[in-house]
ROMAR-830424 format. One record per residue (C-alpha): x, y, z; residue in one letter. Coordinates in pm, whole numbers, padded with zeros to 5 digits, always signed. Each point is the difference from the previous one (the first is absolute). Layout:
BEGIN
XYZA ...
//
This chain:
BEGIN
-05376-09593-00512X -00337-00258-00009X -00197+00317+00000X +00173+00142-00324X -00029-00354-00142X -00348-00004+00040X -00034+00321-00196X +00208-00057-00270X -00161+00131-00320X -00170-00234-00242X +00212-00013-00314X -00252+00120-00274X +00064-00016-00336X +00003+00234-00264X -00265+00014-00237X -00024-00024-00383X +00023+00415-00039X +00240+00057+00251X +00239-00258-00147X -00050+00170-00346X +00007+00335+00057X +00357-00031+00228X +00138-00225-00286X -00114+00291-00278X +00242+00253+00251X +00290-00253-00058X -00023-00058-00370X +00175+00236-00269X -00336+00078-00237X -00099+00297+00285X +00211+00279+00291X +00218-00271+00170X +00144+00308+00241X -00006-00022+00403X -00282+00244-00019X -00241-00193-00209X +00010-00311+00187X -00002+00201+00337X -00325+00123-00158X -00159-00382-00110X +00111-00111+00408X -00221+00285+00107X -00271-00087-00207X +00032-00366+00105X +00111-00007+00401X -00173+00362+00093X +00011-00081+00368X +00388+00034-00018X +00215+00331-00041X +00235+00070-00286X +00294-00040+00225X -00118-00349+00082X -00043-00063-00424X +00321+00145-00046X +00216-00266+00272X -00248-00279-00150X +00099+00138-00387X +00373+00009+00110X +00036-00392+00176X -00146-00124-00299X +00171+00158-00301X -00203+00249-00106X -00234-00264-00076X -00378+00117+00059X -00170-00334-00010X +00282-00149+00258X -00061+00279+00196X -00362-00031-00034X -00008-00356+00064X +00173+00022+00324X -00176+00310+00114X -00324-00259-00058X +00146-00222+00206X -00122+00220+00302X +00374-00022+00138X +00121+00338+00104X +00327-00106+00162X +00110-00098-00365X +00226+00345-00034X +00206+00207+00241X +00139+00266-00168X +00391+00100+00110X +00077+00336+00085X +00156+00215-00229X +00141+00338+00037X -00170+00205-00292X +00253+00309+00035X +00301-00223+00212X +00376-00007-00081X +00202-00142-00182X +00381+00024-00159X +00022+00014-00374X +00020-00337-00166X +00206+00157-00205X +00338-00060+00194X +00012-00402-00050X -00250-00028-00309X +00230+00268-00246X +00386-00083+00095X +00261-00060-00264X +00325-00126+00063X +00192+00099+00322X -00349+00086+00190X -00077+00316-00310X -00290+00077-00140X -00067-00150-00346X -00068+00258-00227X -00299-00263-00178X -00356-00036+00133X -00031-00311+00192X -00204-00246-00251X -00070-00255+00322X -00338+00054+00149X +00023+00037+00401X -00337-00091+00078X -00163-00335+00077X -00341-00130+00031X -00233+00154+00286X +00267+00224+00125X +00038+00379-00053X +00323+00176-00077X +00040+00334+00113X +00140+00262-00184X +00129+00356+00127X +00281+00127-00210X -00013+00144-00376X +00284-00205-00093X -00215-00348+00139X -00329+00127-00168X +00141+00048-00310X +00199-00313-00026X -00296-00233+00150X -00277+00134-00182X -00148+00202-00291X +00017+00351+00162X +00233+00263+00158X -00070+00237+00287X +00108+00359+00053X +00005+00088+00355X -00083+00320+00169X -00109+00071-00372X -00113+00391+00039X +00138+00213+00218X -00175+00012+00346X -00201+00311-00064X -00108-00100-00299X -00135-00349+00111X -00203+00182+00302X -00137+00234-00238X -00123-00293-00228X -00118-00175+00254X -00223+00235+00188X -00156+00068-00331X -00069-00397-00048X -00173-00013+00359X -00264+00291-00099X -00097-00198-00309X +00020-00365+00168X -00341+00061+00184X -00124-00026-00321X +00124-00306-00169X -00227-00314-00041X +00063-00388+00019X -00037-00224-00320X -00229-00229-00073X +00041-00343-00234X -00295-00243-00035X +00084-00314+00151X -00281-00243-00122X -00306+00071+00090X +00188+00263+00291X +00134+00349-00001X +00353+00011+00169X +00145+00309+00095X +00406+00086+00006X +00154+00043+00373X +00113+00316-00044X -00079+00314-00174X +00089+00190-00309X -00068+00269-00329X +00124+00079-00310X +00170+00242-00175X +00102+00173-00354X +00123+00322-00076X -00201+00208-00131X -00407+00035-00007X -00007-00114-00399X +00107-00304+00162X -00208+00000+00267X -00272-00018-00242X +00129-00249-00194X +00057-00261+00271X -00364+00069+00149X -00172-00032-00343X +00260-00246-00243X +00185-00166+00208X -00137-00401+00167X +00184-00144+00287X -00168-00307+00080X -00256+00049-00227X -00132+00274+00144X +00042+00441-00055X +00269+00135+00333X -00195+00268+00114X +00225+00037+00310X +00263+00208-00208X +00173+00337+00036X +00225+00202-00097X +00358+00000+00116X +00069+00243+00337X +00282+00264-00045X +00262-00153+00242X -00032-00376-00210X +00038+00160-00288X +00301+00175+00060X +00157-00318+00166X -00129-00165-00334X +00256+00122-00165X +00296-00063+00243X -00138-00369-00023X -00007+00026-00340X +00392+00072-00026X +00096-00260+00315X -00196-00254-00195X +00206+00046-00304X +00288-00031+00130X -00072-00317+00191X -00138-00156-00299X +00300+00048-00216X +00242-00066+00289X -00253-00351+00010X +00053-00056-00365X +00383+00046+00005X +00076-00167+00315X -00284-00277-00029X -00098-00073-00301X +00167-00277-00245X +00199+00172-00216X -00114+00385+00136X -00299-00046-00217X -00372+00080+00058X -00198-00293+00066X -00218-00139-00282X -00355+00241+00009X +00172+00287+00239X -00041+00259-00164X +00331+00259-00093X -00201+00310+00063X +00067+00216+00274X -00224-00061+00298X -00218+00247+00049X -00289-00005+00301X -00305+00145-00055X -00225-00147+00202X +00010-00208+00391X -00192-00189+00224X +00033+00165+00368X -00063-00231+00266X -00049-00007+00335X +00019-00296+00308X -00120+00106+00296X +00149-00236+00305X +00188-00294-00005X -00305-00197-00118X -00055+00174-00354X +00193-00176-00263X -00031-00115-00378X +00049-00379-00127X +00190-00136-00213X +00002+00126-00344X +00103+00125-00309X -00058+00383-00118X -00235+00007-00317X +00145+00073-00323X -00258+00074-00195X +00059+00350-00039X +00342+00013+00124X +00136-00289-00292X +00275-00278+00024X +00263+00048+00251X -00104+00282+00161X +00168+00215+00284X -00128+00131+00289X +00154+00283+00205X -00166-00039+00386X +00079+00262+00287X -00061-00085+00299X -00125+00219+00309X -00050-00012+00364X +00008-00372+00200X +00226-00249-00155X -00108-00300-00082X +00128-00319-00192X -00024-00031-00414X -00022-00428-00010X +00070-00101-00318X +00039-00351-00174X +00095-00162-00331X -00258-00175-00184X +00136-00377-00071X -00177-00134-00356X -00260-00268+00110X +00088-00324-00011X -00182-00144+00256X -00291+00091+00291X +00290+00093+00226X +00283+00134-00186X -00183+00376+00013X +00213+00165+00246X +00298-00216+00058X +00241+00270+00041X -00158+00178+00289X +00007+00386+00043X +00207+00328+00067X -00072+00265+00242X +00104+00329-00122X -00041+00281+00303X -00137+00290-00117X +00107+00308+00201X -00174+00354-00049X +00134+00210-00300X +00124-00279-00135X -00084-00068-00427X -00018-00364-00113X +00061-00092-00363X -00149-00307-00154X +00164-00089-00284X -00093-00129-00370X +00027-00380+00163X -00252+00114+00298X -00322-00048-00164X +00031-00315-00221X +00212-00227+00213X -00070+00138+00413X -00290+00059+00233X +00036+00262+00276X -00217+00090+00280X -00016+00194+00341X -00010-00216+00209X -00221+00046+00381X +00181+00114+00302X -00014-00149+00350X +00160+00376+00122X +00112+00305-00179X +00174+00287+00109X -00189+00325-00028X +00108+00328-00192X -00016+00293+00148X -00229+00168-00278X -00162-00309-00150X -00053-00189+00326X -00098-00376-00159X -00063+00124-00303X +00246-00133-00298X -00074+00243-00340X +00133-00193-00269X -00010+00242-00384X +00095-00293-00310X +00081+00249-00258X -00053-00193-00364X +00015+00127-00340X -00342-00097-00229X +00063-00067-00331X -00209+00198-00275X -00012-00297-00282X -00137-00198+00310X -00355+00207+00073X -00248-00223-00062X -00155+00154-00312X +00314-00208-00199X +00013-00319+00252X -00254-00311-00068X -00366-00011+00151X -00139-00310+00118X -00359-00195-00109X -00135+00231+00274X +00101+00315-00121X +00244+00100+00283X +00367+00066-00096X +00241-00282+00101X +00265-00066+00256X +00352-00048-00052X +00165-00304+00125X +00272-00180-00031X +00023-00410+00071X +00207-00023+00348X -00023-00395+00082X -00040-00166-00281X +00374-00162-00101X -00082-00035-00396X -00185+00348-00055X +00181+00202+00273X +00062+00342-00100X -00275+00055-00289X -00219+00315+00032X -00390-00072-00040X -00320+00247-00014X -00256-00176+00210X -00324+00111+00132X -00031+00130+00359X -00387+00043+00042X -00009-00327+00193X +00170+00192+00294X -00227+00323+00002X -00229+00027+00283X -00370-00101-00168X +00162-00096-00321X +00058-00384-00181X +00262-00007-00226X +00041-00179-00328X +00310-00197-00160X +00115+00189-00225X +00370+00017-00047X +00283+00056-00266X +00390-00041+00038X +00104+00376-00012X +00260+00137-00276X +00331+00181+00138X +00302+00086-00214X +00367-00029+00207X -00035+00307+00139X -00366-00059+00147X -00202+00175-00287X -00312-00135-00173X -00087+00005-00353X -00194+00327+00018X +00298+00251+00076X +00265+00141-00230X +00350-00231-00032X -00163-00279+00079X +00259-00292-00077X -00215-00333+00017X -00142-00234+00223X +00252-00105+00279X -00276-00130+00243X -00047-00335-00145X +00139-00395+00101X +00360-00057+00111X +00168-00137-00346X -00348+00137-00196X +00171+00228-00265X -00152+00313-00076X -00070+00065-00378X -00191+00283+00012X +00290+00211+00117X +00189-00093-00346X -00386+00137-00172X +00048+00310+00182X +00340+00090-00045X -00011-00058-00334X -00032+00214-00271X -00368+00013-00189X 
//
């Protein structure tokens, strides 16, 4: 025990950089998902691995600069992390957190959140997932043939996908797991390769659709539906769409495939882009070969350094064949992420590979010949204020170039113009200006429905 005394490691402190760069990860003006600080702790304690960033980020928070600090500190006893089952068992919640009188089920959602801060709830059943959170599941989704046949075709193209890259500072950070994109026909193809910026920058890793998810397109296309109306009748206050969800049918026409190969490959924290996709959007994600978990959380409105994640997260298991649906709330209001595995359970075809297709439906009136460019010429983002309690909700176009490898940014940005039904002033029927203050009434829509 003298010897280890001896040896104890000189508390160092962090410098001037260090402290700013971990405090810019924890404010609300950049990326506050798990991913991005994961990314500034790399950049900032090198000599430790992402697992050992990840316990750190976890004890304190999701704070960077606590994390930071007591990574400085030269401590390394500072965070055990406790064992957790990534594919264990569990009964549904649903027994004790849904009864009516006499031990029934209520026929209501349960309004009462179940989950507290720093613990995870886990969620197996459809009934649970759709009650606890912003999605519904459809197990054992295609029939078994089907799913194979999908599946083998996904594992001949995933030797071909790529990771992503976002510019981190003065670094170039690449995603943990793999991925491509695709549309549906070559004319789109085109079009995504030559007009369309993600991240300020052309996608040149595009192609077209493959036969067998393209036919299951359109049995997504119909399950969707019919979740998203059960959603809005069951759900929804009053059975109404939510303010910017669009009425239109949902209709997928293009999908992000990707792939996490081993426990270790995951995504962040974060919120699906909807800068071509619009307000509220809906995602239809199939999921193939090793189950893993879907972590979600709510985001609470800022009103404090520590009131960011104060209602901890849910653990949705993700079986093969199995199609999540994340609902008009997802986006706006909930983070999600796949979360690392200590073990998984190998499939028999896709050994410890998960293939993951997020079928989404791009809107036309959003291609970036119509949306706003920034001071340096690159089309904006689409965001939506998450944290912030008095401007929560509000769409904005903001530029992106800041986070394109070899690229500075500017500051351009504009609060973005929806009607109710998430359409901006450019389209046919539009009915006004909803995105605007809480209270803040909307003139223009009287302008526009009025005769000339």
């Amino acid at each position: 025990m003298e010897e280890i005394r001896k040896h104890k490691p000189k508390r160092v402190k962090p410098s001037p950089e260090a402290i700013e760069l971990a405090k810019t990860a924890d404010t609300d003006e950049g990326p506050e998902d798990t991913e991005f600080k994961l990314a500034v702790l790399a950049s900032l304690h090198p000599d430790k691995s992402q697992e050992v960033h990840l316990d750190y980020l976890t004890a304190y928070g999701g704070s960077a600069y606590k994390a930071s600090q007591a990574m400085s500190s030269g401590y390394d006893g500072v965070v055990k992390r406790r064992k957790t089952g990534a594919n264990g068992y569990q009964s549904s919640i649903q027994a004790f957190a849904t009864q009516g009188a006499e031990g029934s089920e209520s026929a209501s959602p349960v309004v009462k959140p179940l989950t507290k801060k720093g613990k995870t709830l886990h969620l197996y059943t459809p009934k649970d997932v759709e009650n606890h959170t912003p999605c519904s599941i459809i197990h054992n989704f295609l029939p078994k043939e089907d799913a194979e046949i999908l599946l083998k075709e996904l594992l001949e193209e995933a030797p071909n996908f790529d990771r992503g890259t976002f510019q981190l500072f003065d670094k170039t950070v690449q995603s943990p797991h793999t991925w491509k994109f695709y549309v549906d026909t070559m004319e789109a193809v085109k079009e995504q390769q030559t007009e369309y910026i993600y991240d300020g920058l052309y996608e040149a890793q595009v192609a077209k659709t493959t036969p067998e998810m393209l036919r299951v397109s359109s049995i997504v296309k119909e399950a969707v539906n019919k979740e998203v109306a059960r959603r809005i009748h069951d759900f929804h206050p009053e059975g109404k769409h939510l303010k910017f969800q669009s009425p239109e049918t949902w209709e997928p026409n293009a999908s992000f495939v990707n792939c996490y190969d081993g426990g270790k490959e995951n995504v962040g924290y974060h919120s699906d882009q909807l800068t071509y996709l619009g307000p509220r959007a809906i995602i239809g994600s199939l999921s193939l070969g090793v189950a893993r978990e879907f972590r979600v959380r709510r985001i609470v409105p800022q009103e404090d350094a520590s009131s960011a994640d104060e209602q901890g997260q849910i653990a949705i298991h993700l079986p093969h064949n199995s199609l999540l649906v994340m609902h008009a709330e997802m986006q706006e209001e909930w983070k999600h992420s796949i979360a690392p595995a200590q073990a998984i359970d190998p499939h028999p075809l896709a050994l410890n590979k998960r293939l993951n297709i997020t079928y989404r439906c791009y809107k036309d009136y959003l291609h970036p010949k119509y949306t706003p460019k920034c001071k340096c010429g690159v089309s904006c983002v689409l965001r939506c204020v998450q944290k912030r309690k008095v401007t929560r909700g509000r769409y904005m176009w903001m530029c992106y170039a800041n986070y394109t490898p070899g690229k500075k940014g500017c500051s351009y940005f504009v609060w973005a113009e929806f009607d109710e039904d998430g359409k901006p002033p450019w389209v046919e029927g539009y009915k006004g200006n909803a995105n605007t203050p809480v209270g803040e009434l909307r003139e223009e829509k009287v302008d526009v429905d009025s005769p000339p």
